[in-house]
ROGUDO-282206 format. One line per field, with one value per atom (N, C-alpha, C): residue number from 0; residue in three letters; atom name; x, y, z negated. Coordinates in steps of 0.02 Angstrom, whole numbers, plus 32768, in hexadecimal, padded with zeros to 4 digits. Layout:
<sites>
n = NUM_...
res = ALA_...
atom = CA_...
xx = X_...
yy = Y_...
zz = Z_...
</sites>
This chain:
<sites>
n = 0_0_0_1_1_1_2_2_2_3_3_3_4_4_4_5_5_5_6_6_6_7_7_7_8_8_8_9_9_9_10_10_10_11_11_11_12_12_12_13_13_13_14_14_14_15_15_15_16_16_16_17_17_17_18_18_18_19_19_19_20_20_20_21_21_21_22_22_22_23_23_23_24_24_24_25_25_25_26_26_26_27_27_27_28_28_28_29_29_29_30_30_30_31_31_31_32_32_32_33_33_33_34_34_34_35_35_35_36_36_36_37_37_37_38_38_38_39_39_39_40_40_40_41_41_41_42_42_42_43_43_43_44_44_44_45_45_45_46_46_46_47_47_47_48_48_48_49_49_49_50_50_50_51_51_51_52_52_52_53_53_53_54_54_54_55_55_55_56_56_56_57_57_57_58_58_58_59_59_59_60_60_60_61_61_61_62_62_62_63_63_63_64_64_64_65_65_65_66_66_66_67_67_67_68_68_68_69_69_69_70_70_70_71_71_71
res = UNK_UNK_UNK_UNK_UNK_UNK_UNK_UNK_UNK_UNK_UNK_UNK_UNK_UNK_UNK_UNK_UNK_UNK_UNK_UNK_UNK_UNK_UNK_UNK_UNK_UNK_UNK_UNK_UNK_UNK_UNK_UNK_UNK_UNK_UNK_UNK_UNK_UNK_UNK_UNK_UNK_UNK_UNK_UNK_UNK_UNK_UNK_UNK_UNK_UNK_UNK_UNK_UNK_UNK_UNK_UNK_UNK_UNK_UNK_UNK_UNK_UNK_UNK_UNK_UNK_UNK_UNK_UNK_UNK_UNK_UNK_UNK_UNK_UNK_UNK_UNK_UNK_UNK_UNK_UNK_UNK_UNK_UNK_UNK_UNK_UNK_UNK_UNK_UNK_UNK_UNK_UNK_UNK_UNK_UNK_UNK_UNK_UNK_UNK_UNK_UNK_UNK_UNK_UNK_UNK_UNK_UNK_UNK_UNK_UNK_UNK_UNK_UNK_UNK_UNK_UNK_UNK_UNK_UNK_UNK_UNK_UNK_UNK_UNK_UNK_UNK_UNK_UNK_UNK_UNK_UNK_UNK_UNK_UNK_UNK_UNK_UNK_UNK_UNK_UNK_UNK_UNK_UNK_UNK_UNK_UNK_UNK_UNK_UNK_UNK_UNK_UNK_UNK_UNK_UNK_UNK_UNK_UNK_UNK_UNK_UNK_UNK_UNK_UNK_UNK_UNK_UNK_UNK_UNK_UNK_UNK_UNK_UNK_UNK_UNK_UNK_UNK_UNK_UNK_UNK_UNK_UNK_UNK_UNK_UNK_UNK_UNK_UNK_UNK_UNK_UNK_UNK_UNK_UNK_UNK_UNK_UNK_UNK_UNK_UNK_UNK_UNK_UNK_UNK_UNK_UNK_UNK_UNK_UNK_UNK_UNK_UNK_UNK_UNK_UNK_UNK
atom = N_CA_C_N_CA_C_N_CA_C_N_CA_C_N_CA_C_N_CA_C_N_CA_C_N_CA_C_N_CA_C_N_CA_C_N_CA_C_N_CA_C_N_CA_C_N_CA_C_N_CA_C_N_CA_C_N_CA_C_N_CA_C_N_CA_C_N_CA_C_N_CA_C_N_CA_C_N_CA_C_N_CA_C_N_CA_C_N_CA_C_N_CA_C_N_CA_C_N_CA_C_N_CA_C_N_CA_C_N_CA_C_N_CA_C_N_CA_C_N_CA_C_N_CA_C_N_CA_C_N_CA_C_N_CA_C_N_CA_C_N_CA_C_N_CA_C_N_CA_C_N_CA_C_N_CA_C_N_CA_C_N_CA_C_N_CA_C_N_CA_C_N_CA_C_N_CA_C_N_CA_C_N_CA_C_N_CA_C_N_CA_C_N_CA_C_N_CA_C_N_CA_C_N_CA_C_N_CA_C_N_CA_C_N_CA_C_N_CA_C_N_CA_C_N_CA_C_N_CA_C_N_CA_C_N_CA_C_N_CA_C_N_CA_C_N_CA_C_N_CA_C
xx = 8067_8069_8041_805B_803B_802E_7FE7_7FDC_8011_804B_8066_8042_8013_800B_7FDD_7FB2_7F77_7F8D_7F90_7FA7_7F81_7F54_7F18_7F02_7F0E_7EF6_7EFF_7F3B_7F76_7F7E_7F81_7FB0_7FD9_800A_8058_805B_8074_8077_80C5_80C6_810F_80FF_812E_8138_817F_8192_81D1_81F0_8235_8251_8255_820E_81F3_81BE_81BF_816D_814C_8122_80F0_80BC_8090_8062_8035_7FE9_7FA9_7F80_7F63_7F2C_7EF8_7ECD_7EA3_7E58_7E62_7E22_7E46_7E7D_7E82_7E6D_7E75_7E76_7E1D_7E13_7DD1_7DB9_7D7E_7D65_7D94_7D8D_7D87_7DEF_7E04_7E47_7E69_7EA0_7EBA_7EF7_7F2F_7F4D_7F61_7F7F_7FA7_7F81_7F4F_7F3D_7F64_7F6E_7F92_7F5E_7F82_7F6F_7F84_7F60_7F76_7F54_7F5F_7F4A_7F29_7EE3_7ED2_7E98_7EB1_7E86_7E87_7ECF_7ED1_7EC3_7EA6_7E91_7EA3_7EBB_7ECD_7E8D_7EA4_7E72_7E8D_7E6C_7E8B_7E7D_7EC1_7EE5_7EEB_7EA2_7E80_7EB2_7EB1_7EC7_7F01_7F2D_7F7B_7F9F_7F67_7F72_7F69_7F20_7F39_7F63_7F83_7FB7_7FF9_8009_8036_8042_7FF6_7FE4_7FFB_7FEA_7FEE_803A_8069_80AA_80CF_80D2_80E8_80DB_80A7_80A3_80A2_80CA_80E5_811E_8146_817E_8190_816E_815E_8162_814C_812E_8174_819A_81BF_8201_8205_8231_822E_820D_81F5_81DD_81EF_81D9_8206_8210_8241_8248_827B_828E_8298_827E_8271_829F_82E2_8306_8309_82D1_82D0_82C6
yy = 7F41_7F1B_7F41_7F3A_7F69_7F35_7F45_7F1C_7F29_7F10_7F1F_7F1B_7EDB_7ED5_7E8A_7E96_7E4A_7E24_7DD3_7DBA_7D7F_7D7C_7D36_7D27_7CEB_7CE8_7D0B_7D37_7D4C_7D84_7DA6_7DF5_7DE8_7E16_7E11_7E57_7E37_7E7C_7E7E_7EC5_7ED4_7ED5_7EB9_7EA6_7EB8_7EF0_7F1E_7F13_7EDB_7ED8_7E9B_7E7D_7E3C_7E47_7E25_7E0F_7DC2_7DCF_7D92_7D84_7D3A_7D4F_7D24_7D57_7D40_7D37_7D07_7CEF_7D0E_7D26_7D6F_7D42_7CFD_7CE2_7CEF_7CF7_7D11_7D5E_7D7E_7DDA_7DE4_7E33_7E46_7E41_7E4A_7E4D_7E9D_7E9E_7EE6_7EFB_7EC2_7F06_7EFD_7F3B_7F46_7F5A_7F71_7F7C_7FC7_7FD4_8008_7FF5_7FD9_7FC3_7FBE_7FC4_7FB5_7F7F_7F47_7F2C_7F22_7EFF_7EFD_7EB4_7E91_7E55_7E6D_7E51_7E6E_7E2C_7E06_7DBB_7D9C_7D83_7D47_7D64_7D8E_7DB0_7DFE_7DE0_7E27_7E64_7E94_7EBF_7F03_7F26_7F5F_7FA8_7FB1_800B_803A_805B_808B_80D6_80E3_8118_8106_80DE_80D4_80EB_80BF_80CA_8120_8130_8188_81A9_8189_81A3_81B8_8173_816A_8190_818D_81A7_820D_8229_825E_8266_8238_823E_8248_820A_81F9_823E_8258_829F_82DA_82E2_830A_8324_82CB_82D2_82DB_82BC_82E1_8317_8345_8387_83A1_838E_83B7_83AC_836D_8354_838A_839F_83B8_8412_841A_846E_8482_84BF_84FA_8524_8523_8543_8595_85C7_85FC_863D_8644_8654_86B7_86D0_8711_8735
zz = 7EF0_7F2D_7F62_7FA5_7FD7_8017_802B_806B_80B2_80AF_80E9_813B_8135_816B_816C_8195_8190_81D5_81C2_820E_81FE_8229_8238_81EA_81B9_8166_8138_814C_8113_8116_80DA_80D1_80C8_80DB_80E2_80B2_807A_804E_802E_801F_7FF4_7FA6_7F8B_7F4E_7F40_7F26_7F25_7F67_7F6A_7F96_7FB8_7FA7_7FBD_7FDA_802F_8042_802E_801B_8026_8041_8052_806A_8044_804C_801F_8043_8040_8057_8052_807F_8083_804B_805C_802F_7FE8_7FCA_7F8A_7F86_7FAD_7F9E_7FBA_7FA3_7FA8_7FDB_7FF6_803C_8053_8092_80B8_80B0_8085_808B_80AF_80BA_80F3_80E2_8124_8128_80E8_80C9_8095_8057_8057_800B_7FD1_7F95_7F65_7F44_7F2A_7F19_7EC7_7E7B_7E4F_7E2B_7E0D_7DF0_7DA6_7DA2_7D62_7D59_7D23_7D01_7D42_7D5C_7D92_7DD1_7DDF_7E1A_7E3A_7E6B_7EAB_7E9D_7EB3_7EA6_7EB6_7EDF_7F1C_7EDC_7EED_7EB7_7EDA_7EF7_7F1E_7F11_7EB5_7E9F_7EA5_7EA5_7E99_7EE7_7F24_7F6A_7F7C_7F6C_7F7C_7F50_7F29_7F06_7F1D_7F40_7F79_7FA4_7FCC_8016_8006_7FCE_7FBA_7FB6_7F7E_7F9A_7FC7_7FDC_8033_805F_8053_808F_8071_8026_8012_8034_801F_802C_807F_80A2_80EC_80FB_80E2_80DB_80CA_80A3_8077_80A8_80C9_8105_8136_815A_818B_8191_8157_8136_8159_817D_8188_8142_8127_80EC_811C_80EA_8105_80C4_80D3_80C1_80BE_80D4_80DD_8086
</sites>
């Protein structure tokens, strides 16, 4: 699950191809927007390593978008 987006109580998060929204008094203090989130004994709880996991993907694949292939 990924923090899509915080609006006044609530995260507005993705849950595959579902948003929902959580009540920021359920989730940790401080989180924010791209967080991953994971449930572990009843409770939300922010997936620091899972998120730069992501963040490392995502601008791989950027990277790899945007390369001039150099054909010499």
């Amino acid at each position: 699950m990924v923090i899509d987006r915080i609006e006044g109580d609530y995260a507005v998060v993705e849950n595959g191809d579902t948003m929902i929204d959580i009540p920021l008094s359920e989730l940790p203090e401080n989180v924010r927007e791209g967080d991953m989130l994971v449930i572990s004994h009843g409770k939300y709880i922010v997936n620091n390593k899972a998120a730069d996991e992501l963040k490392d993907e995502l601008s791989a694949r950027l990277d790899n978008l945007f390369k001039r292939k150099n054909y010499d």
